[in-house]
C-alpha positions, 0 to 999 in steps of 0.5 A: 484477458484471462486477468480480466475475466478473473477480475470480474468474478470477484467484483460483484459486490465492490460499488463504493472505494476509498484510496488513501494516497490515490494522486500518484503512483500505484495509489493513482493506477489504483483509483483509475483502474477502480473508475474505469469499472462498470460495477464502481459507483465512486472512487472516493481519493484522500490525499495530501498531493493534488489529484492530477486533472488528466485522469479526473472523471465524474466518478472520482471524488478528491478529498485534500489532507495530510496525513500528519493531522492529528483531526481524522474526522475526515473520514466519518464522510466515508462510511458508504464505502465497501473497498478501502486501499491505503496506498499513502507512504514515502521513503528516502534512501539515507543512512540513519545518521542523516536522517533528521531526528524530526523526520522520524515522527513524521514517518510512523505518522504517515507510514504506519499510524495512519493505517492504523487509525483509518483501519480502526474507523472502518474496522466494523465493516470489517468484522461485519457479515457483508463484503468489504474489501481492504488492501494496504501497501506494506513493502518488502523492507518490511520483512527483512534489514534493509540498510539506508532504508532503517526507519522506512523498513521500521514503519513496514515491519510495524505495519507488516505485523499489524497486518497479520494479527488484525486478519487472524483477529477477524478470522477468529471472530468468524468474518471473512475479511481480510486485509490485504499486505501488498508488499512490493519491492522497488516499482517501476512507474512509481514516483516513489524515491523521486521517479515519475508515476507512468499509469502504462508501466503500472496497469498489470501490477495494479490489475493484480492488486485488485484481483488479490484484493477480491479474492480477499488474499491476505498477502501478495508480494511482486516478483516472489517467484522471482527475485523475493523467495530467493531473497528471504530465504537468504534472509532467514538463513543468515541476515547478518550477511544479507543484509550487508548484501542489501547494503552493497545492493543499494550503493552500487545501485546509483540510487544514493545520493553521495555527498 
């Protein structure tokens, strides 16, 4: 309840959204906490996967596309909207020696460039005088070696840094807007890797996304007391060591695929 009435301080201003990836996993626990508000008008979902119709209402409007498309015309159509979260990526544990040199492209093209490119087309409402809130979903991997993850972690370092310059760029140009890094590590409830998207297991995670969101936070990640403050400091104290723990973390997960 305390999340909640929090929640709502913060929700004045959001009537109109757009969630890049909003089908499955958190992009879909995303898009129906955003429709199940009073203050949303429209949930607006671009995704390549088809919505699911057991969480369609009148507010949600599906739009299908592929992120890969070098056409992005789709989104002059949006232009109405006053929250954007791109939640759209995928990653596959694999060494790099098995992934396809072809795959590669296509993981900067969803992971990475389309954030970019979609950031560029609604970047105007971001430096402008008026709310608009953003929120993109970067990852752990993106601060740190993450072993069987080493393109995946490339596309989310790229964007982790992206993130953090765009939002003193906007600082420094005096708007209050921020961008908005949510970078979790593993998630349960997702689809992500092969799982299955359970919208009861993501409903507190998603809250508090939105609630760093409207607060116009600039970066938010899981479990940081937790588990990642530990983790990073370990990191940034000897990567070299850490990351052969991330290696040994992985394979003894279960996770990997043996030939």
């Amino acid at each position: 309840m305390q999340k909640e009435r929090m929640l709502s301080k913060y929700s004045c201003n959001m009537r109109k959204a757009l969630v890049v990836g909003g089908c499955n996993g958190i992009g879909l626990s995303l898009t129906v906490l955003l429709a199940q508000r009073e203050d949303v008008e429209k949930v607006y979902v671009v995704d390549k996967a088809s919505f699911p119709n057991t969480y369609m209402t009148s507010k949600i409007e599906y739009h299908q596309f592929d992120l890969t498309q070098e056409d992005y015309s789709i989104f002059y159509q949006f232009d109405d909207i006053d929250a954007l979260v791109i939640t759209a990526g995928f990653g596959r544990l694999a060494l790099f020696q098995d992934v396809e040199e072809s795959l590669i492209t296509t993981y900067f093209k969803v992971n990475t460039i389309s954030v970019l490119r979609i950031i560029k087309h609604f970047y105007d409402k971001m430096l402008g005088s008026q709310d608009f809130y953003t929120c993109v979903m970067v990852s752990i991997a993106g601060f740190m070696s993450s072993p069987f993850f080493s393109v995946y972690g490339a596309t989310k370092a790229a964007l982790k840094i992206f993130v953090e310059s765009v939002n003193v760029e906007l600082e420094k140009a005096g708007s209050n807007n921020r961008v908005l890094n949510v970078s979790p590590g593993s998630i349960k409830g997702t689809s992500f890797n092969n799982g299955q998207t359970d919208l009861s297991v993501l409903e507190e995670l998603g809250k508090t996304i939105l609630l760093e969101m409207e607060k116009k936070s600039d970066l938010y990640i899981p479990q940081y007391d937790t588990i990642y403050k530990e983790v990073l400091q370990r990191y940034h104290e000897d990567f070299r060591k850490e990351g052969g723990h991330s290696y040994d973390y992985k394979l003894n997960s279960g996770r990997i695929k043996t030939k």
